[in-house]
C-alpha positions as CSV (number, residue, x, y, z in Angstrom):
1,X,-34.1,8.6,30.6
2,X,-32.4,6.8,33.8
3,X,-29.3,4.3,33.0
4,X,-29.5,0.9,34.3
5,X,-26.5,0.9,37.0
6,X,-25.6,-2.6,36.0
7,X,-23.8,-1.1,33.0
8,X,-19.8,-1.4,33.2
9,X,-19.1,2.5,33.7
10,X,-17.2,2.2,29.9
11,X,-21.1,1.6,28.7
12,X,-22.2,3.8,31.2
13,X,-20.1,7.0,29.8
14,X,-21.2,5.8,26.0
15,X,-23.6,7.8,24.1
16,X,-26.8,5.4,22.5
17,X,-26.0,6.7,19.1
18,X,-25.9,4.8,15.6
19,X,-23.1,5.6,12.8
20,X,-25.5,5.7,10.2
21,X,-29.5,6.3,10.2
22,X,-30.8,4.1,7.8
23,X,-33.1,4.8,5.3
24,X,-35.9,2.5,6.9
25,X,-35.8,4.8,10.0
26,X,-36.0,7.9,7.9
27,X,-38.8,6.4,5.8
28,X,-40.5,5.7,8.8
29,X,-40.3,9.2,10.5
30,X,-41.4,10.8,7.1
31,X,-44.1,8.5,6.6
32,X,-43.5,7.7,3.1
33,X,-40.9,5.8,1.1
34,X,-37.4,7.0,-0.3
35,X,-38.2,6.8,-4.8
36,X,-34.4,7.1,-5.1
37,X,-31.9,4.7,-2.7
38,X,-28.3,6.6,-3.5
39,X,-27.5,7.3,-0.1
40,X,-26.4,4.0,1.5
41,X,-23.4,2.9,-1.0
42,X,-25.1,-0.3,-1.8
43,X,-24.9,-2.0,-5.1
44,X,-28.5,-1.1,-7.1
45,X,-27.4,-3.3,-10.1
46,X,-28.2,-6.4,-8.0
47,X,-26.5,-9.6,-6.9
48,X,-25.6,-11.9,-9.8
49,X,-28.0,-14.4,-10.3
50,X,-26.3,-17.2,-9.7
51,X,-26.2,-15.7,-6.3
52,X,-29.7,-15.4,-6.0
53,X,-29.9,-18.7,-7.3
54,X,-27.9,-20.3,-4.4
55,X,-29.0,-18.5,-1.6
56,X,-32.4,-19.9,-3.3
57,X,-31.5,-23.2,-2.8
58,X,-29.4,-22.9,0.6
59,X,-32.8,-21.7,1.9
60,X,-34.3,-24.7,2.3
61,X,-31.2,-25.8,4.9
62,X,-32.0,-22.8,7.1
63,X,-32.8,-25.0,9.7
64,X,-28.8,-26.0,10.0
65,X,-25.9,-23.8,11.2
66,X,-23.5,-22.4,8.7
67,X,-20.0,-24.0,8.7
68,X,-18.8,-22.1,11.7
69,X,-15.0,-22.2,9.7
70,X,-16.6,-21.4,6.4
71,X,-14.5,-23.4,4.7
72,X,-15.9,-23.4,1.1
73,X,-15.6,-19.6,0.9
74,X,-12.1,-19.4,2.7
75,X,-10.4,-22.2,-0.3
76,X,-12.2,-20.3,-3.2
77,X,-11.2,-17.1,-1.7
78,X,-7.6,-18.6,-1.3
79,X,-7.6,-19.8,-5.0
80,X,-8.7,-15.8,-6.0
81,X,-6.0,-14.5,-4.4
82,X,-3.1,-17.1,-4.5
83,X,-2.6,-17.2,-0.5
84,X,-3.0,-19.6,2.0
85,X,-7.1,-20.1,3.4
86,X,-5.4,-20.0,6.9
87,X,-4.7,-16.4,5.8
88,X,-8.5,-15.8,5.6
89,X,-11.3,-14.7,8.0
90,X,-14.5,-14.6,6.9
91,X,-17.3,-12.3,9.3
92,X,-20.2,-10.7,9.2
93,X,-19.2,-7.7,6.9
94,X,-16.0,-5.3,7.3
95,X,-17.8,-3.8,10.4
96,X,-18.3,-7.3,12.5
97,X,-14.5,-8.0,11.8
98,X,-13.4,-4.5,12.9
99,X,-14.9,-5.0,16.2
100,X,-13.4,-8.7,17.1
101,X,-10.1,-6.7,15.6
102,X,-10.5,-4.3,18.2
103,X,-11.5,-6.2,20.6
104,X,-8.5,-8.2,19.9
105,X,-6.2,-5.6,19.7
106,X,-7.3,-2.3,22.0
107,X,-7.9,-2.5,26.1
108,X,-8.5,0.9,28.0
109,X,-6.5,3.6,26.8
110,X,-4.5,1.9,23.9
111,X,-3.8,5.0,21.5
112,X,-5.6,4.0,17.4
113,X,-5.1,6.4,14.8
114,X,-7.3,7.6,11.8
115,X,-8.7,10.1,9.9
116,X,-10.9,13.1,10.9
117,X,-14.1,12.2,8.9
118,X,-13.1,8.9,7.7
119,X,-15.4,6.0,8.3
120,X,-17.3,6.4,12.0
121,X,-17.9,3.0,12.5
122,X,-14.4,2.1,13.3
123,X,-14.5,4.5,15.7
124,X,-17.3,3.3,17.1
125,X,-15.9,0.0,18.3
126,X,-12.4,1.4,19.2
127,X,-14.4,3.8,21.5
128,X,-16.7,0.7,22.5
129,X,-13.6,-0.8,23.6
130,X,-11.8,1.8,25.5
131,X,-9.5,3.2,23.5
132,X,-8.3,6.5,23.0
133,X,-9.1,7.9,19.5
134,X,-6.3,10.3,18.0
135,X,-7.0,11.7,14.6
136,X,-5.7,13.3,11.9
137,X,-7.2,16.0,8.8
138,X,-7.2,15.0,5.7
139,X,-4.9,16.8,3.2
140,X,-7.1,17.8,0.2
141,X,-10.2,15.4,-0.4
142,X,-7.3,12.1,0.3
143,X,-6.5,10.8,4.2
144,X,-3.0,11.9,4.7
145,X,-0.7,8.3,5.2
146,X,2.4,10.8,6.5
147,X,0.2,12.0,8.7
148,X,-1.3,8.7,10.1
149,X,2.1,7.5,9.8
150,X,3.0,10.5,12.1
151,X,0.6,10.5,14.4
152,X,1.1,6.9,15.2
153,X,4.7,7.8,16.2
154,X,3.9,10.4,18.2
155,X,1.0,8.5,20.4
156,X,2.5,5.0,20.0
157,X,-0.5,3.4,18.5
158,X,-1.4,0.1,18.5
159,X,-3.8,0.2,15.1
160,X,-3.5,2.7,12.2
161,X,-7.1,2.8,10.0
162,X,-7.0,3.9,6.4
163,X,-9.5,3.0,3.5
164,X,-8.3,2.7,-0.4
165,X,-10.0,3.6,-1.7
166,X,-11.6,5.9,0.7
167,X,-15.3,6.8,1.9
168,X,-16.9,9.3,2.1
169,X,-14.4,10.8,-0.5
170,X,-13.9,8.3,-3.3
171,X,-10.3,9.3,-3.6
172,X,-7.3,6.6,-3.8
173,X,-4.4,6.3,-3.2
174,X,-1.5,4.3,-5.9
175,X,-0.2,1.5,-4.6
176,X,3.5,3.3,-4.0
177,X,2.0,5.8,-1.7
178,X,0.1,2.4,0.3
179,X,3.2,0.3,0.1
180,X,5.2,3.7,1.8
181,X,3.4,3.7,4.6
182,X,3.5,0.1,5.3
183,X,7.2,0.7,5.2
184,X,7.0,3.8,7.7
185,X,4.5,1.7,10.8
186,X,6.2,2.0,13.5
187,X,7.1,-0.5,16.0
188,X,4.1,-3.1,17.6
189,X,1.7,-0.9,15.4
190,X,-1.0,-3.2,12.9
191,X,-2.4,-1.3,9.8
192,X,-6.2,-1.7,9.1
193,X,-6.2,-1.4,5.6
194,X,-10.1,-1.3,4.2
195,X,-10.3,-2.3,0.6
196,X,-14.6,-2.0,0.8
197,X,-14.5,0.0,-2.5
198,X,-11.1,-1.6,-4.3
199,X,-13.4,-3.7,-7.1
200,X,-13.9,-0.2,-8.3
201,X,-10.7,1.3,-8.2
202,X,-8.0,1.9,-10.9
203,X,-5.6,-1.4,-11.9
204,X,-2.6,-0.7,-9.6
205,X,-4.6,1.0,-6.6
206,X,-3.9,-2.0,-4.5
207,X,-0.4,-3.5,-3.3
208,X,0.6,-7.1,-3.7
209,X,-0.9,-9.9,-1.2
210,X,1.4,-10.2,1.2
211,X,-0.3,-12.6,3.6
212,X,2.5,-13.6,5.9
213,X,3.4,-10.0,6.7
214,X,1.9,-8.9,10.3
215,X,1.9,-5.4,10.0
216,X,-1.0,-4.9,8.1
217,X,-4.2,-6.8,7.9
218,X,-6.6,-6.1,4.8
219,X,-10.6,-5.8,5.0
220,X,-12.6,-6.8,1.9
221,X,-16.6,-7.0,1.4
222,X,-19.1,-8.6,-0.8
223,X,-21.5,-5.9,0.1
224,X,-20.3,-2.9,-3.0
225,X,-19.2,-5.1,-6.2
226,X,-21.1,-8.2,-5.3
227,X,-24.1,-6.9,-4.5
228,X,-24.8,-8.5,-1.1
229,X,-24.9,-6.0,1.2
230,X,-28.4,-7.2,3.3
231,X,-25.8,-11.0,3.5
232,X,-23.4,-9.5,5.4
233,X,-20.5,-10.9,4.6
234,X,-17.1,-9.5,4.5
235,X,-13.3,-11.1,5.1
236,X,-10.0,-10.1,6.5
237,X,-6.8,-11.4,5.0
238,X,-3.4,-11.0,7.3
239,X,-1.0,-13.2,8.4
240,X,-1.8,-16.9,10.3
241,X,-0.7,-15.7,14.1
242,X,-3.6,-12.9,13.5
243,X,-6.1,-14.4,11.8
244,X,-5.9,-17.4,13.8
245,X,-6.3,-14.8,16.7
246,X,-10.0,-14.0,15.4
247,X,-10.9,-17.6,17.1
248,X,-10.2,-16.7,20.1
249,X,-13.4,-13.3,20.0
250,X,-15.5,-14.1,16.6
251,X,-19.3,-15.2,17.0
252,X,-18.4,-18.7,15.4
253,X,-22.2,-19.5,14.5
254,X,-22.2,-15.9,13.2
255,X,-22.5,-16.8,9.4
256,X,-26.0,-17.9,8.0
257,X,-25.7,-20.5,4.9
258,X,-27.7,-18.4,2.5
259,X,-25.4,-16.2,3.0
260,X,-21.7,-18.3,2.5
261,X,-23.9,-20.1,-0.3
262,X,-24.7,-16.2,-2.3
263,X,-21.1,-14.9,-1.7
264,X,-19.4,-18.3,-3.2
265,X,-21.4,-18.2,-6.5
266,X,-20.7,-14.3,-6.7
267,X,-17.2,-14.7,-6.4
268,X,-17.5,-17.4,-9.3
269,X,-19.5,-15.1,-11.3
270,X,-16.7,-12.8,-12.9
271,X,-18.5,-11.9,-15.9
272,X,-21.3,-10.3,-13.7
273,X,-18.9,-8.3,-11.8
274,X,-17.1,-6.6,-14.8
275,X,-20.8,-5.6,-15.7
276,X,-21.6,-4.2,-12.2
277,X,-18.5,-2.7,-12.3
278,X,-18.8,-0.9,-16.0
279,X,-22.4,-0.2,-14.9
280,X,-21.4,1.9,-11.8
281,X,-18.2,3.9,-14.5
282,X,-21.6,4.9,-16.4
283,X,-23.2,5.8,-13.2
284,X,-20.4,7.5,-11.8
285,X,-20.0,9.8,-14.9
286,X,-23.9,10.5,-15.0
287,X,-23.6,11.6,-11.4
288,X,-20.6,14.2,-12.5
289,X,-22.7,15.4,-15.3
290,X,-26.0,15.9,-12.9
291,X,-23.7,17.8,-10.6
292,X,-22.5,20.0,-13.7
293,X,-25.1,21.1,-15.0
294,X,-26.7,22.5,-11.5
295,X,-23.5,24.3,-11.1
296,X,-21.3,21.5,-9.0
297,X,-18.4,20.5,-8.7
298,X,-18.0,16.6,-8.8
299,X,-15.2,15.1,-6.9
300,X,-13.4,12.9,-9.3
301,X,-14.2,9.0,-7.6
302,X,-12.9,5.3,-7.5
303,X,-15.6,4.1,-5.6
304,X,-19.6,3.0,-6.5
305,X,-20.4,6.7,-5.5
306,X,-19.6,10.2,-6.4
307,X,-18.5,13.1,-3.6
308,X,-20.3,16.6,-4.8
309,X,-18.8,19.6,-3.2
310,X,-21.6,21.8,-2.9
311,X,-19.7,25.4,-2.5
312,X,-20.8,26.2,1.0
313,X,-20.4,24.9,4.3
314,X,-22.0,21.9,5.8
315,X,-25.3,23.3,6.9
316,X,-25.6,24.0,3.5
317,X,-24.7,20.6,2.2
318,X,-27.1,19.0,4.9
319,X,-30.2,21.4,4.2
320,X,-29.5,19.5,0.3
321,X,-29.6,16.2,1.5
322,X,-32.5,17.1,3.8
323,X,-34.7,18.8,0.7
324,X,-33.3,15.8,-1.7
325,X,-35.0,13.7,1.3
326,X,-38.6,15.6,0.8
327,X,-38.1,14.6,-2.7
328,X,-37.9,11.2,-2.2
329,X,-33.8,11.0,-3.2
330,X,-32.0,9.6,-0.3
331,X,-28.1,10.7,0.0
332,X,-25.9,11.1,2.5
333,X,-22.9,13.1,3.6
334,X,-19.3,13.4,5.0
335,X,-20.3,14.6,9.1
336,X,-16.7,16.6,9.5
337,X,-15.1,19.8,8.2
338,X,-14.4,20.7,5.6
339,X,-15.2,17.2,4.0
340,X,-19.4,18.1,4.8
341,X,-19.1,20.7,2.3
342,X,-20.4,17.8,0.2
343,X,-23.2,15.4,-0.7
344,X,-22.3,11.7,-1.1
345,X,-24.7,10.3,-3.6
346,X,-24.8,6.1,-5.0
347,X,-24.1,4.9,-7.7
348,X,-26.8,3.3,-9.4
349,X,-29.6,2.2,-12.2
350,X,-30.8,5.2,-14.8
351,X,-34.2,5.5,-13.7
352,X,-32.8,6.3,-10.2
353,X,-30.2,8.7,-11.6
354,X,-32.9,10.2,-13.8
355,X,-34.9,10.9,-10.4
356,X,-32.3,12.5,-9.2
357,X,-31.8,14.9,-12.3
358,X,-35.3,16.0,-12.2
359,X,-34.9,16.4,-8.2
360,X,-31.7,18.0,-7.4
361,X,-32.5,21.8,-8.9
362,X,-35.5,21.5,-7.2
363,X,-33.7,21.0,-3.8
364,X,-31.0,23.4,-4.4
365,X,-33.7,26.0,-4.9
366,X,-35.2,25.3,-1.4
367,X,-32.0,24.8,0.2
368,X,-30.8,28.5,-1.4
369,X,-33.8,30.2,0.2
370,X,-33.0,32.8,2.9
């Protein structure tokens, strides 16, 4: 297939590819559905219902534009977390804000620094922009902060990605070993600190909000504990000068107010997200047990999903999540070594958790074959 020469020669040298295949497009090239969605990190226990209820309601002002400062959701936000709304960014989802970040941030060449295996679409915008990837392994199942830390150093980085807790691994790191490596940036060097999963994670994971400090800017989501993934709405909290800077790139119009409108009531909702979050503890430890008793080892996890190191080597692990696929169980996992060792399986209701129980010594059985 020819390339249209109008392309700048950055877009030109650019593979078409897509992080993640969805499920849809999978579903579509088998020709039947997934029975079992665990592959995608999503919250199965639902929004709360007070979400549903507003986004209900918002619906019938879908013929207006969202508040292009979403200024409801950046005061409650603000009140939450006892900083300053000017502090506050609200986007389409982590991923939208990582590319106006980047964008921001990176021009041709400009050395960024993350894990080997951590999560691909931040690479795929610092790429996207021009810059010049340098990674690091991890050091057991956890990213290695000495390592970012060194790295950066070394290449003179301009942005530094880790997530706590971290995907595809579910580890975490305490909030000493975090607040260390904010210590250790060096020089002109931002942290990206991705907090997607940190609902989930033990009291203590995260460090204090410390909003006017410019070294570090921290990423948070309604899409895992809240349930509103398919709204798309995440924020970013850093200090003024940088999240003023966001003005300058961001799709202002980008929110919808069915959206803004779900995520307001689900941050009010608290007693809905300590049930999502026991719900998932449940799901988490029936996941280790599944894993167990087909002779796996599960990786313990602070996230809504449980890592499975699958004893073998990663075309191992993906012949699993391909035969778990013809079942009708849709997981995912990690794409570098030796973190694809594993499977990466949801957290989520019982009768899905039961599907995968009956499933998954079915699939190991096929994927054992010669």
């Amino acid at each position: 297939m020819s390339q249209d020469p109008r392309l700048t020669a950055l877009a030109a040298s650019l593979p078409a590819s897509v992080p993640f295949v969805g499920p849809e497009a999978q579903e579509r090239a088998s020709g039947f559905p997934f029975t079992a969605r665990l592959g995608a990190n999503e919250c199965g226990f639902g929004p709360s219902p007070l979400a549903i209820k507003a986004m209900q309601d918002a619906a019938f002002e879908a013929w207006m534009y969202a508040d292009p400062e979403s200024h409801d959701l950046r005061q409650a936000l603000a009140r939450v977390h006892d900083i300053p709304a000017d502090c506050i960014m609200v986007g389409e989802g982590i991923d939208a804000l990582l590319g106006n970040l980047v964008r921001l941030f990176i021009s041709a060449g400009d050395a960024v620094v993350t894990s080997a295996g951590a999560y691909p679409t931040f690479n795929y915008h610092v790429t996207g922009y021009g810059g010049t990837l340098h990674t690091v392994p991890y050091t057991g199942d956890f990213e290695d902060p000495s390592r970012l830390i060194a790295k950066a150093k070394q290449v003179r980085a301009k942005l530094v990605y880790i997530a706590n807790p971290d995907n595809p691994m579910g580890t975490v790191h305490t909030k000493p070993d975090i607040a260390r490596m904010i210590s250790a940036l060096p020089e002109n060097c931002l942290l990206i600190l991705d907090e997607a999963y940190v609902e989930f994670a033990p009291k203590g994971s995260a460090p204090a909000m410390s909003p006017t400090d410019p070294r570090v800017i921290r990423m948070r989501t309604f899409s895992k504990a809240y349930g509103l993934a398919g709204a798309r709405v995440g924020y970013a909290i850093s200090s003024p000068d940088i999240i003023g800077a966001f003005n300058k790139v961001r799709n202002h119009f980008g929110m919808n107010r069915m959206s803004l409108a779900g995520a307001l009531a689900a941050l009010g909702d608290t007693a809905h997200l300590k049930s999502v979050v026991k719900q998932v503890e449940k799901s988490r430890a029936r996941i280790a047990t599944i894993a167990l008793e087909n002779g796996l080892t599960p990786l313990k996890s602070a996230t809504n999903f449980v890592a499975i190191d699958c004893g073998k080597d990663g075309a191992f692990a993906a012949q699993l999540v391909a035969e778990l696929g013809k079942l009708g169980i849709f997981v995912r996992m990690p794409f570098v070594a030796p973190q694809n060792r594993c499977i990466r399986v949801s957290c989520g209701p019982e009768r899905e958790m039961g599907l995968l129980a009956a499933a998954l010594p079915i699939a190991l059985a096929a994927a054992n074959k010669p």
